[in-house]
N, C-alpha and C positions, 0 to 999 in steps of 0.2 A: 370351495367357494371362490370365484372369481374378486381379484383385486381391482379395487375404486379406486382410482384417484380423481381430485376434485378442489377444489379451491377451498381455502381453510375458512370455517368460520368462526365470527371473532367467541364462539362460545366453546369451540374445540381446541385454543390454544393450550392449555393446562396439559391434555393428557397429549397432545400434538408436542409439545415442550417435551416431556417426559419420555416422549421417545428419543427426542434427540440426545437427551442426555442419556439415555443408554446406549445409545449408539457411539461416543464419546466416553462409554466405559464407567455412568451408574454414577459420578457422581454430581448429586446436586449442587447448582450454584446460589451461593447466599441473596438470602430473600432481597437486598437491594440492587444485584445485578439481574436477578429471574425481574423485578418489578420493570426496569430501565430495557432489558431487551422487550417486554410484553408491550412498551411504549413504544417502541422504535416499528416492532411486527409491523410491517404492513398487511394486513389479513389477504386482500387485494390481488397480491403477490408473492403469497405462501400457499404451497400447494402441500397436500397430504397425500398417503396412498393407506387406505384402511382394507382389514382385511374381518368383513365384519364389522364388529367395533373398536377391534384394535389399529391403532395406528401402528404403521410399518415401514413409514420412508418420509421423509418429509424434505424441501426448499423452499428458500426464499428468495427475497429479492429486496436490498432499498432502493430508493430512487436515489441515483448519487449524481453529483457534477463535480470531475475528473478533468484537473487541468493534464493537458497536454503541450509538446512543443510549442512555443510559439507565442504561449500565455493564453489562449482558448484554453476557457473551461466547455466541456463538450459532456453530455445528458452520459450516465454508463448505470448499468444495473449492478448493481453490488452483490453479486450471487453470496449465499448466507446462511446456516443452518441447513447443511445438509448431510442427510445422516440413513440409514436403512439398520432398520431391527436386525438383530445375527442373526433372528430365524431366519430370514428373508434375503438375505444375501446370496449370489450366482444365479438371481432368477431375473435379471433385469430390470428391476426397481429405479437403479440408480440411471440407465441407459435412457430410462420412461420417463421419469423427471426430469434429465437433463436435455430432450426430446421437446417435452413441450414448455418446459423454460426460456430456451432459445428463441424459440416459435413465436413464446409472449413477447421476449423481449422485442424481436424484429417488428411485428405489427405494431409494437407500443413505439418505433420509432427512435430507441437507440441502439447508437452505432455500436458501440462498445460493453461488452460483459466482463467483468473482473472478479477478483477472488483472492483469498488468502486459504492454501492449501494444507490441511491436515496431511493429507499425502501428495506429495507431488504427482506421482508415479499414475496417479489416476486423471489428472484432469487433462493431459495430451492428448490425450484418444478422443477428447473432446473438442480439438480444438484451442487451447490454454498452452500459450507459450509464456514462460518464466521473463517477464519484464521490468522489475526490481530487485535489486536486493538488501537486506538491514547488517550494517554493522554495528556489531557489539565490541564495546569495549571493558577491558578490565585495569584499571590504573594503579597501580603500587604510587600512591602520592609521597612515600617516603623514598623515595628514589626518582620519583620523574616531576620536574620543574616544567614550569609554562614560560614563553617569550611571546609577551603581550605587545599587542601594536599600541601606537602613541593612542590617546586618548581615554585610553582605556582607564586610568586612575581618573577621569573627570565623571565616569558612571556612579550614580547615585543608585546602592543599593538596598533595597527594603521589603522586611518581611513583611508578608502579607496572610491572611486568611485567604486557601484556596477559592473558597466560594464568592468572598465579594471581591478579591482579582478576580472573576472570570471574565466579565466582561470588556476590560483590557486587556488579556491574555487573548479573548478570542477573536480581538481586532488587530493584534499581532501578527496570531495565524491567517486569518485572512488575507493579509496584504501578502506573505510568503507566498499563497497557493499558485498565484499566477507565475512566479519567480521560477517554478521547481515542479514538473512534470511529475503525474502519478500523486498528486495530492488531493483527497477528496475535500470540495468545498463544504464544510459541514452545514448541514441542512439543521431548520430548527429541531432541539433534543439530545442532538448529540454533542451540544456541548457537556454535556453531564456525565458521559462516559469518561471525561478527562479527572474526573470531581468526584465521581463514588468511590466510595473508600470505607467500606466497613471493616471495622476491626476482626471479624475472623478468616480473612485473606489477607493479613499484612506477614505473617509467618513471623512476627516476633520484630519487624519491625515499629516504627514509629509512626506516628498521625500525618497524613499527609502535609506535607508543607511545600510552600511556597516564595520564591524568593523574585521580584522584577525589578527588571533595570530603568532607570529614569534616564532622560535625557535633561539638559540642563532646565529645559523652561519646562521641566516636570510631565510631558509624556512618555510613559512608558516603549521603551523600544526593546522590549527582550524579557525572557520571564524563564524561572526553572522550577517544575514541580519533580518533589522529590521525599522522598522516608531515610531516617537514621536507624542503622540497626545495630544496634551495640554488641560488644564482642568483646572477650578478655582472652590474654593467653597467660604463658607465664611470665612474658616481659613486660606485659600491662594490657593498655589499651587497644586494639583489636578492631572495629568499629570499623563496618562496610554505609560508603551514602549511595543510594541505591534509587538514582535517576530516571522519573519519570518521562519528563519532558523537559528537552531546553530546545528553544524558537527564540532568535533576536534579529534585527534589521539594520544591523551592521556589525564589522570589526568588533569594535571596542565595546559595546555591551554582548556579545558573543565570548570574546575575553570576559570580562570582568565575570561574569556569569559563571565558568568553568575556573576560576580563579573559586572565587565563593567557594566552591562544594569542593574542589581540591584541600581549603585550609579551614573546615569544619574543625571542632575540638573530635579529641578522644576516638578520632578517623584515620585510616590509611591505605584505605581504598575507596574508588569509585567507580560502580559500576555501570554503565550504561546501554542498553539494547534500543534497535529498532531506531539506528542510528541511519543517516545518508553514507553512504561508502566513500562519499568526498568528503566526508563533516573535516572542516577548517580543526576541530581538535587535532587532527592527525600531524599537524602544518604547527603546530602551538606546543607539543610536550618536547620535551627535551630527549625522550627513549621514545620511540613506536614500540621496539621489541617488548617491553615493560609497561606497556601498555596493553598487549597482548588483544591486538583487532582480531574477528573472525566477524566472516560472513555469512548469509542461508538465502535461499528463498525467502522473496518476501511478498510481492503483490504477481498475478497471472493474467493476462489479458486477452481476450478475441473477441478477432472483430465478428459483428455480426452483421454488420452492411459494412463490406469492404470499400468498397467508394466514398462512402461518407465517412469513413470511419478517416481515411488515408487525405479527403481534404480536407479535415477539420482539423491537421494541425499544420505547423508550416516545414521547411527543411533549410539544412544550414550553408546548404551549396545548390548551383542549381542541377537539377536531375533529369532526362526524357528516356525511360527505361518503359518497355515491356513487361510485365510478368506473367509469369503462366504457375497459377495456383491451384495448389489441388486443396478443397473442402468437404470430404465426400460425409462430412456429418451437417454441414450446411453448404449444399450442394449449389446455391442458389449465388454463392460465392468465387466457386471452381471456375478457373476459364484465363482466358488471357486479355490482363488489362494492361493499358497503356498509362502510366506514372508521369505528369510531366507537372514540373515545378519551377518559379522564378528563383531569383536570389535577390539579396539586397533589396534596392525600394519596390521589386515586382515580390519578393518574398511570398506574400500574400496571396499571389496567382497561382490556383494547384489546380489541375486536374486528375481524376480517373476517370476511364472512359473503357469499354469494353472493346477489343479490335482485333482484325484477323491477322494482324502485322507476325512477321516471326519473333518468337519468344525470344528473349535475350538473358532473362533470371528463372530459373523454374526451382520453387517452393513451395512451402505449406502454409496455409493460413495459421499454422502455430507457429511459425517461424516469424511470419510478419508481427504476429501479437507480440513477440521477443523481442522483437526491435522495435514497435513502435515507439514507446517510449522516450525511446534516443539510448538508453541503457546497453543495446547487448547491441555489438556489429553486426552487420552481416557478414563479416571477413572472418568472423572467429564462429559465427555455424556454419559458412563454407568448410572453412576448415576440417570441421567435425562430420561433413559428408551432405548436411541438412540444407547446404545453396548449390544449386549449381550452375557455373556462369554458362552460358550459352553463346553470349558476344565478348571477344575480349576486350576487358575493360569498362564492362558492365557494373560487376560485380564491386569493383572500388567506386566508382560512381556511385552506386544505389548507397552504399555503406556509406559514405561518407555525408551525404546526403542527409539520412536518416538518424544520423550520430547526434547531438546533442551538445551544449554548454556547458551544462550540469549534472550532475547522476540525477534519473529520477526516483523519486522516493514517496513508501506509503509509510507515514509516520505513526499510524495506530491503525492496529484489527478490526473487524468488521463481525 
């Protein structure tokens, strides 16, 4: 029997659900995060591939807005839930979805496709160049001290119930997004992914909790959601605090915040992931080494209209490069366009324009997704073999250009 795919209906979610989770290895997820992704589905933009009546592959999509350089927020499809039955695996399932996903995304008008990758190693070939990444930290708070900047003792801190902070917590976030590339504006819904918290996924932790920082005339400028898990050894108390989310809007509630959870009782570590790789923590502990940062992958990006994709952010010097791109999975990408951009008060003025002129950069549409961002140079995937200059002095141009103020960052999965 010949394989369907087809656009999901909202009455096929359940057993469309259940394949992904097998494809993710069988286990189910507790009935209040299965209920909160079933919210989010966009049906619309979930595609299945049934074989029969079995489901055998399934993607998604949300509609996301992804700031970028510049502080545009710009329209991106938050590719999602994609998975193939082991029966079905090496027969192109995954090629066929990723095919006509692209396809919708392009006609629907954005520029940009992103992702959080189960395996990296898979979405290149797509197109998907690595354009964040999350730092984790592990803090021995019995050995690493903070040096707080001034102000920082004038923060008023107060526990809260995560649920009625959310809505100052999510006014917080908002004002961040435009600050810090790679962050998705949350749409209505998800704020509630920050907020479920059923007790048979805490692993032995404690109730969500929440702590925000006040500013003097009592607005909230900064917030930490976080769990206690308590721990004994032989010399006592043991206790990891195991950091959800910290977002503040300045220095000293940024301090005062990692102050808190550093001098919890019956604690002496804190752990925290899916961290910025610049997080100002790193600037604040007394040991980095003791701190023990590591970094992963963390959000994947391609473009899907490279024109629009490359003028809808801005760049940090000015740039008039060529490139000569190779797309041969969105082909309609390939070619050589001409990059030119202002600086300073012409900032704002970008071009891409397609033209016969000689190439000067020649790349891959997964290289450009790498560096959109502002995150990854182009100096350093030259380097690796994956740029190659064609004009001298192209190639620091275009990099430097493209580089960024601040690391960009995806602060939570998709």
């Amino acid at each position: 029997m010949a394989l369907e795919m087809r656009v999901l209906r909202s009455d096929e979610w359940d057993v469309w659900f259940d394949q992904l989770e097998l494809a993710f290895g069988g286990v189910s997820e507790s009935p209040p995060w299965r209920e909160l992704y079933r919210s989010l589905t966009e049906p619309e933009r979930s595609l299945g591939v049934w074989d029969g009546t079995e489901c055998v592959g399934s993607a998604s999509a949300f509609s996301f807005r992804l700031s970028v350089p510049g502080g545009a927020v710009v329209p991106a499809a938050g590719v999602t839930m994609v998975g193939v039955a082991p029966t079905h695996r090496r027969r192109g399932v995954l090629s066929s979805l990723m095919r006509r996903q692209l396809d919708d995304v392009r006609a629907g008008g954005e520029p940009l496709a992103v992702l959080t990758a189960s395996d990296p190693a898979i979405y290149g070939r797509f197109g998907y160049g690595t354009a964040t990444y999350a730092l984790s930290v592990e803090v021995d708070t019995a050995r690493v001290r903070l040096a707080v900047p001034p102000g920082t003792d004038e923060v008023r801190l107060r526990l809260v119930d995560p649920q009625q902070a959310l809505a100052d917590c999510e006014r917080v976030y908002a004002e961040l997004v435009t600050r810090r590339p790679g962050m998705p504006a949350r749409q209505p819904g998800w704020e509630r992914s920050a907020v479920t918290d059923p007790p048979e996924d805490r692993e032995g932790a404690s109730p969500l909790k929440c702590v925000v920082a006040e500013r003097a005339d009592g607005g909230v400028a900064g917030y930490a959601r976080y769990r206690v898990k308590p721990d004994w050894d032989p010399a006592g108390a043991a206790g990891k605090v195991e950091v959800a989310d910290l977002d503040a809007l300045d220095p000293a509630a940024t301090a005062a915040l990692w102050r808190y959870l550093f001098s919890i009782d019956l604690t002496w570590t804190v752990r925290a992931r899916k961290r910025p790789v610049d997080d100002p923590l790193l600037h604040l502990v007394s040991d980095v080494r003791r701190s023990r940062p590591t970094t992963r992958d963390a959000l994947h990006v391609r473009l899907v209209d490279l024109p629009a994709a490359l003028e809808a952010r801005t760049y940090g010097t000015a740039v008039d490069v060529v490139l000569e791109v190779e797309d041969a999975f969105c082909p309609w990408n390939a070619g050589r366009w001409r990059l030119t951009a202002g600086a300073g008060a012409d900032a704002g003025k970008v071009s891409c324009t397609r033209t016969g002129e000689p190439a000067e950069l020649a790349l891959s549409v997964r290289e450009l997704g790498a560096a959109y961002l502002g995150g990854t140079a182009l100096t350093s995937l030259a380097a690796a073999g994956r740029v190659r200059e064609l004009r001298p002095g192209a190639l620091t141009e275009a990099s430097r250009a493209f580089a960024g103020d601040v690391a960009p960052w995806l602060p939570h999965g998709f």
